[in-house]
C-alpha positions as protocol buffer text, in pm:
chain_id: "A"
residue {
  index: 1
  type: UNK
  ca { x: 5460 y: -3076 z: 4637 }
}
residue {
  index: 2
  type: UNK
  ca { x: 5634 y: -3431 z: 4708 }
}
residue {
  index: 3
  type: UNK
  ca { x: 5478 y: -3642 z: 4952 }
}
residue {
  index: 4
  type: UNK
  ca { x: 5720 y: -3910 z: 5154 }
}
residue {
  index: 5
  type: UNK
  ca { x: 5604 y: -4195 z: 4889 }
}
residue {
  index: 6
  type: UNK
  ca { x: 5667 y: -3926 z: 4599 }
}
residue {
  index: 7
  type: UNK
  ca { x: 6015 y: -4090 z: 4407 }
}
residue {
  index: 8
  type: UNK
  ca { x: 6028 y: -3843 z: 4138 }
}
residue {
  index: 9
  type: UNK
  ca { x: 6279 y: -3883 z: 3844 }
}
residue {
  index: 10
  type: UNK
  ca { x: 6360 y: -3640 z: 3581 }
}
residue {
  index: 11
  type: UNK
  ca { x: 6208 y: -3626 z: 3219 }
}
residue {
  index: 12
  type: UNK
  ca { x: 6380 y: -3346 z: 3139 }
}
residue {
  index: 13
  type: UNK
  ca { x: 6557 y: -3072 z: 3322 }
}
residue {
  index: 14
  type: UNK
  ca { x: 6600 y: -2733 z: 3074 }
}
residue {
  index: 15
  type: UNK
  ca { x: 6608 y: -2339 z: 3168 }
}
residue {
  index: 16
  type: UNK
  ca { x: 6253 y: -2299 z: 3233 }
}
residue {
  index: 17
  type: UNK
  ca { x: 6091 y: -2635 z: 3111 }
}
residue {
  index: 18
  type: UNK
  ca { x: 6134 y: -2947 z: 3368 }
}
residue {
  index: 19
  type: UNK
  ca { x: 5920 y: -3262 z: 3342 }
}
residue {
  index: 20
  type: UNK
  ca { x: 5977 y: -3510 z: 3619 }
}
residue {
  index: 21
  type: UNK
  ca { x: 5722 y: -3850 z: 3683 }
}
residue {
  index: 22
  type: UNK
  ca { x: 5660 y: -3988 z: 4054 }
}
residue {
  index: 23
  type: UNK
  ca { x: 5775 y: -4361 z: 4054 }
}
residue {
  index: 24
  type: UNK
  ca { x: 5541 y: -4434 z: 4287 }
}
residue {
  index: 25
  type: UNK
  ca { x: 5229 y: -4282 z: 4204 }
}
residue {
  index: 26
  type: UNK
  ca { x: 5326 y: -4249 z: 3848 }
}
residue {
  index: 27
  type: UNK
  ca { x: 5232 y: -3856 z: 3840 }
}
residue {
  index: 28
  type: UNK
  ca { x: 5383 y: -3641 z: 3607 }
}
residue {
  index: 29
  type: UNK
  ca { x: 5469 y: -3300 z: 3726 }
}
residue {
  index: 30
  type: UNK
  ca { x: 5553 y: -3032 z: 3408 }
}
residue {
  index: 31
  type: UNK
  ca { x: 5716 y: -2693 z: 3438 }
}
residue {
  index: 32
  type: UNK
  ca { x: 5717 y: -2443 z: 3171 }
}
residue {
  index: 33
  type: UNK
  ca { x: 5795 y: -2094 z: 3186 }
}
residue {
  index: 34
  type: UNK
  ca { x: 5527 y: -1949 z: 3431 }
}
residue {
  index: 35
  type: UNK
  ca { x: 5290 y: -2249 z: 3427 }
}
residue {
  index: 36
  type: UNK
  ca { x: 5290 y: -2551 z: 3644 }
}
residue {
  index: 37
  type: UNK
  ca { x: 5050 y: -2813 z: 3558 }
}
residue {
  index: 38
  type: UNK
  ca { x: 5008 y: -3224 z: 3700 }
}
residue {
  index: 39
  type: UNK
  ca { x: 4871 y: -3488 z: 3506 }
}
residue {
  index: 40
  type: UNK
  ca { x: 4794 y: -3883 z: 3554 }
}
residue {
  index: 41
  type: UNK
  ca { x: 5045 y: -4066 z: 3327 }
}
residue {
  index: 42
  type: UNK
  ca { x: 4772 y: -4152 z: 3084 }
}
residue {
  index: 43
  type: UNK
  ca { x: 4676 y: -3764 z: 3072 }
}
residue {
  index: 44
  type: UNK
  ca { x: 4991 y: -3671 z: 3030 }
}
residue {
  index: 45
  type: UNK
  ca { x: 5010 y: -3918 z: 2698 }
}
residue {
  index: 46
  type: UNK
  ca { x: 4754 y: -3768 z: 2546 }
}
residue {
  index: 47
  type: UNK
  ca { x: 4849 y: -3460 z: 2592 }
}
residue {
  index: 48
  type: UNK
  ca { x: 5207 y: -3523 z: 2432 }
}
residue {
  index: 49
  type: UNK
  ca { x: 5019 y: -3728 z: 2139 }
}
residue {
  index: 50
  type: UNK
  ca { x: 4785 y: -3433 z: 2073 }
}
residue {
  index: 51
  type: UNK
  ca { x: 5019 y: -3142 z: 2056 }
}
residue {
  index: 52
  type: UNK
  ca { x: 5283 y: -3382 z: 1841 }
}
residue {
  index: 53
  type: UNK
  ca { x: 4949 y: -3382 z: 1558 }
}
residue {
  index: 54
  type: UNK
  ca { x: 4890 y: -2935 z: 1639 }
}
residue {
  index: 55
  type: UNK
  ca { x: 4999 y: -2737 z: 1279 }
}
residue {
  index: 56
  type: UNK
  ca { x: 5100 y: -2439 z: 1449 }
}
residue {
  index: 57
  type: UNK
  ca { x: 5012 y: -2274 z: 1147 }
}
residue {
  index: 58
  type: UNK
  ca { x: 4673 y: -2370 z: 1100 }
}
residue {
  index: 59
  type: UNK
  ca { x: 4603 y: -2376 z: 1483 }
}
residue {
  index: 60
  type: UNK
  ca { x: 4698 y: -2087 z: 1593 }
}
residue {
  index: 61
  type: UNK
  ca { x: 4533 y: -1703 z: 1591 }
}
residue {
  index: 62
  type: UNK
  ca { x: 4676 y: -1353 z: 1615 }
}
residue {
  index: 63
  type: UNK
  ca { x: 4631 y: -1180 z: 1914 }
}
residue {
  index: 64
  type: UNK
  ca { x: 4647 y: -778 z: 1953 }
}
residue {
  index: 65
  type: UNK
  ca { x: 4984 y: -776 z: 1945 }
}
residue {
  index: 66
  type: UNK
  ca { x: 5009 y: -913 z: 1573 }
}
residue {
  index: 67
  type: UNK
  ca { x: 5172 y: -1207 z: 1678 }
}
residue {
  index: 68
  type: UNK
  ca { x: 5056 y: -1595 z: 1663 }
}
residue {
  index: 69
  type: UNK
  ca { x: 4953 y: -1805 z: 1943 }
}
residue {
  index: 70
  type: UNK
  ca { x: 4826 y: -2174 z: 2002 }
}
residue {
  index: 71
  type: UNK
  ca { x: 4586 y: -2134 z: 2255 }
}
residue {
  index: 72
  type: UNK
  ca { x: 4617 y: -2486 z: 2472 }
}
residue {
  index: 73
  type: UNK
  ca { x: 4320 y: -2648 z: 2631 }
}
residue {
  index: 74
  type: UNK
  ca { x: 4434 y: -2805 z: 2977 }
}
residue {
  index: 75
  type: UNK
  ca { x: 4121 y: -3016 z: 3007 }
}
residue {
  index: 76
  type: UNK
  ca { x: 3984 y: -2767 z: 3227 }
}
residue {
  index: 77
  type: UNK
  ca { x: 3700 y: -2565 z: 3048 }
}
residue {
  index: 78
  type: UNK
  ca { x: 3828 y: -2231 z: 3229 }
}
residue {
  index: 79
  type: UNK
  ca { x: 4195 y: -2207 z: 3196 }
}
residue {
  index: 80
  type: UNK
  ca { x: 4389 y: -2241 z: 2897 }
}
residue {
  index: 81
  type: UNK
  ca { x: 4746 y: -2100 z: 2843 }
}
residue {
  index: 82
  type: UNK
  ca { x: 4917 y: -1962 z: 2455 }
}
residue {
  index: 83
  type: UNK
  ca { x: 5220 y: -2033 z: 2307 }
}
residue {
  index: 84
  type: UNK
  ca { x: 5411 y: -1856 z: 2065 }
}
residue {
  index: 85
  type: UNK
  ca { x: 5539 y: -2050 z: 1752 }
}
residue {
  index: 86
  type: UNK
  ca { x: 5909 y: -2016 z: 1951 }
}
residue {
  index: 87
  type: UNK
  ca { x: 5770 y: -2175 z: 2279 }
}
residue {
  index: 88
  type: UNK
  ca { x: 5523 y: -2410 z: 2103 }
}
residue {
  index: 89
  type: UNK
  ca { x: 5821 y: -2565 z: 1915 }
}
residue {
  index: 90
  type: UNK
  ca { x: 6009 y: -2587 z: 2220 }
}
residue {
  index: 91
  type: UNK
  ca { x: 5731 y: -2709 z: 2428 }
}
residue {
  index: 92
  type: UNK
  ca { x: 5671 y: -2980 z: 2122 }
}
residue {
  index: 93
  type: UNK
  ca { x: 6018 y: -3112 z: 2156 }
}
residue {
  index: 94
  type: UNK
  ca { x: 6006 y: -3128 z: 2520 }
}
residue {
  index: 95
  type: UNK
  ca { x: 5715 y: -3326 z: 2545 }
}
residue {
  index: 96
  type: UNK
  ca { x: 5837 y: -3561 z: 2320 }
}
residue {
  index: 97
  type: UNK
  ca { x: 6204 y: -3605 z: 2508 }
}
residue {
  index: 98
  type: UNK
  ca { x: 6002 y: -3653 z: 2819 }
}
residue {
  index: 99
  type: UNK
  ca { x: 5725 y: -3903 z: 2657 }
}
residue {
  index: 100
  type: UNK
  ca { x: 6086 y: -4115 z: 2480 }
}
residue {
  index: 101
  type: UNK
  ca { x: 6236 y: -4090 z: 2802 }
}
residue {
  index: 102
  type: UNK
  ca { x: 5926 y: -4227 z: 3002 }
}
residue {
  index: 103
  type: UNK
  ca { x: 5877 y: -4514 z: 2752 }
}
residue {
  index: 104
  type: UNK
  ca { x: 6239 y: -4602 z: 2834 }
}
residue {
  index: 105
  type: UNK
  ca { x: 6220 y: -4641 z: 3207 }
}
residue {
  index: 106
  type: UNK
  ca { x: 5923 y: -4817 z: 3189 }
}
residue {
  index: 107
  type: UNK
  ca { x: 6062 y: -5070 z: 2948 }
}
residue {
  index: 108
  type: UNK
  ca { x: 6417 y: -5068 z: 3213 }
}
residue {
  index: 109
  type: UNK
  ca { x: 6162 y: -5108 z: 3475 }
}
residue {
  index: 110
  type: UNK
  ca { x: 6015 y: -5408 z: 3328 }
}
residue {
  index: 111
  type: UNK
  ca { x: 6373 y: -5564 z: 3226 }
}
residue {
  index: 112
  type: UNK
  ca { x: 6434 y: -5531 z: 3571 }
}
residue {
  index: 113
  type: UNK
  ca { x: 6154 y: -5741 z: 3724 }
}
């Protein structure tokens, strides 16, 4: 998965749930239970800013096992992945430690120059 350019540091690192952003190419690579998905930095953004708006409760549906899931577009038309309202929450939170933590090496970067 990492090229010999590819510097990756750590978003965040949790049981299951890892975020980590190339230096280099600026990549971010996300983790999450069963599902491994890569954005560009400005896809992963949006991404971040749209599920920080999503009212699980209004959002989501009931599948045929009674329960509540978001369904998540991933900006490709065929594959989209649920949460329930436990892993939403926690993939909420996560995204937003990793988008805080991004904005902060950025700004380090820039100090730095």
């Amino acid at each position: 998965m990492t090229t010999p350019s590819c510097k990756p540091i750590l978003l965040i690192d949790q049981a299951d749930f890892c975020i980590a952003q190339c230096q280099h190419c600026q990549r971010v690579g996300l983790t999450f239970n069963n599902l491994l998905l890569g954005f560009k930095q400005d896809e992963f953004i949006a991404l971040c800013k749209t599920i920080e708006q999503v009212n699980f409760e209004q959002s989501s549906s009931l599948m045929s096992n009674g329960q509540p899931y978001l369904i998540v577009n991933t900006g490709h038309p065929d594959i989209q992945f649920s949460l329930s309202q436990l892993d939403f929450d926690r993939f909420r939170v996560g995204l937003m430690q990793a988008l805080r933590r991004m904005n902060l090496h950025q700004l380090l970067k820039i100090q730095s120059n």
